[in-house]
N, C-alpha and C positions, 0 to 999 in steps of 0.2 A: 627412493620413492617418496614422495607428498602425499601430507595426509590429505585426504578428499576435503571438498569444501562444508562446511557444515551448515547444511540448505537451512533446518529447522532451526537452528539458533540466528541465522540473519533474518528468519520472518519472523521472529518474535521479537528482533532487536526492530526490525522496522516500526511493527507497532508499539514496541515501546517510545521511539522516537517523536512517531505521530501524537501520544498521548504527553510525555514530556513537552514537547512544543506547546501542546497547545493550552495545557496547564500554567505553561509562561506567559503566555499573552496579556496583555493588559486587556482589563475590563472593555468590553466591546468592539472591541479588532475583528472578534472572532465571526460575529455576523456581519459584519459593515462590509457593501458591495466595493468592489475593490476596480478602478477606473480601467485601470492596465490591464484588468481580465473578464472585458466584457461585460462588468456588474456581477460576476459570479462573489461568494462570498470563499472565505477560509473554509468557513463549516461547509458549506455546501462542496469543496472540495475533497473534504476530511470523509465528509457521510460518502460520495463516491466511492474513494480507496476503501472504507472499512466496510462497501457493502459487497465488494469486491470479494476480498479476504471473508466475510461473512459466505458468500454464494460455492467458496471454495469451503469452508469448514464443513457447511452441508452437504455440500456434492458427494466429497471424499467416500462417504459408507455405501453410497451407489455406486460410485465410479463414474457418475457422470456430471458436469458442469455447466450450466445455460446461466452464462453472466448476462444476457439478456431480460433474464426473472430475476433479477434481483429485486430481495425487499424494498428498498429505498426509505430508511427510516430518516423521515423529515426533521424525526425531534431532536437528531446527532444535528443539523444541521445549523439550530439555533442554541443549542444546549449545548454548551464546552464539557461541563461534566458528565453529559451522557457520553459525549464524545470519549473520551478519558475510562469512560465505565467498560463503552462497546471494546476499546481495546484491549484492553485489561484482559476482558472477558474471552476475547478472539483468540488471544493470545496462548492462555489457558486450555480453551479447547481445541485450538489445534495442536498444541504441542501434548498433548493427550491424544490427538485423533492423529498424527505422527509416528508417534511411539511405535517402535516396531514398524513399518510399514517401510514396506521397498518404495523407495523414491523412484524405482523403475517402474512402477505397476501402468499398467493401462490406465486411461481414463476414456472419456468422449465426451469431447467440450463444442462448446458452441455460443459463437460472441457474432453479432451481424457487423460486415463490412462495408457495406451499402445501405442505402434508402430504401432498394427493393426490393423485392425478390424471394426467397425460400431460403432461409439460415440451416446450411447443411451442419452436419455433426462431424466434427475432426477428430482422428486420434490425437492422443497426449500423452504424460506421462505425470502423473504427482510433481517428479520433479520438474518437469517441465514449467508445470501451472505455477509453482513455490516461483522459481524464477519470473515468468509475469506477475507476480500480482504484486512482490517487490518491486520490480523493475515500473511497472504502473505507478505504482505510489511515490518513486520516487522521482520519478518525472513529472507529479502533480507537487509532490513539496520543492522542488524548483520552482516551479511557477509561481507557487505561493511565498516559499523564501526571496526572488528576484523580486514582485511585488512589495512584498514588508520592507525591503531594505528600500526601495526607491522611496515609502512614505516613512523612512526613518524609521522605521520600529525592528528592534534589533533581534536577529534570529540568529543561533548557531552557525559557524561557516561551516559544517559537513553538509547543515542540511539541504536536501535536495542536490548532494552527486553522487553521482552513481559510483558505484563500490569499486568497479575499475580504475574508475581515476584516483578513487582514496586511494586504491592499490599501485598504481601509477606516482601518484607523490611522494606514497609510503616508499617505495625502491626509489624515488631519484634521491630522497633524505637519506637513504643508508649508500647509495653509492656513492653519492655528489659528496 
């Protein structure tokens, strides 16, 4: 038997990643609209994923999640060290708001998929939502990783893939 995955140490390891990164960057990367992605900026990426993981640390003691309310704190977006703060911080309190908690527990979450219409409420699971809101972030630091490298600025090679393929290389290195 395999030990289970350990959910709460890969979302802390995420936001640590997000915070590491962007503590690297060179002076003004971090707001400069970035061509490849529309004019969105890094921060303005960054403040997405951590307001994400922030809608989730809230929810948790309700059991219910509406990533649609999310705060949207502007000043992650311009601010590298608020950035660096909010994770820090997130991190912290969910791996506090974690503790003990069955990753199987109910939740009822609620994200719009459409333009229109009535955003119904879904079941979930804690551990469900832990897996999105990694999996979210980490398809946003691709974007932003693919980006940096095209304008030469040099980012980590994990960042932005997804933990199966690190898993995926990790067995071809030990078998191969």
């Amino acid at each position: 038997m395999t030990a289970p995955e350990d959910m709460t140490a890969a979302l802390r390891g995420t936001l640590q990643s997000v915070a590491t990164f962007v503590e690297q960057l060179p002076a003004g990367v971090y707001e400069a609209p970035m061509a490849d992605c529309q004019g969105t900026t890094i921060g303005q990426h960054v403040r997405h994923c951590l307001d994400h993981f922030a809608t989730l640390a809230s929810g948790l003691p309700a059991g219910e999640i509406d990533y649609d309310a999310r705060r949207r704190d502007t000043a992650v977006e311009v601010e590298p060290v608020r950035a660096v703060q909010v994770a820090q911080a997130l991190s912290a309190t969910l791996a506090e708001t974690l503790e003990g908690l069955d990753l199987a527990s109910d939740l009822r979450v609620r994200t719009a998929c459409g333009r229109t219409g009535t955003v119904a409420w879904q079941r979930s699971s804690v551990g469900r939502e832990i897996q999105f809101v990694v999996s979210h972030t980490v398809h946003h630091l691709a974007m932003i990783a693919a980006s940096c490298r095209h304008r030469g600025i040099p980012v980590p090679e994990e960042l932005g893939v997804a933990p199966s393929t690190l898993r995926h290389r990790d067995a071809l290195r030990v078998g191969g």
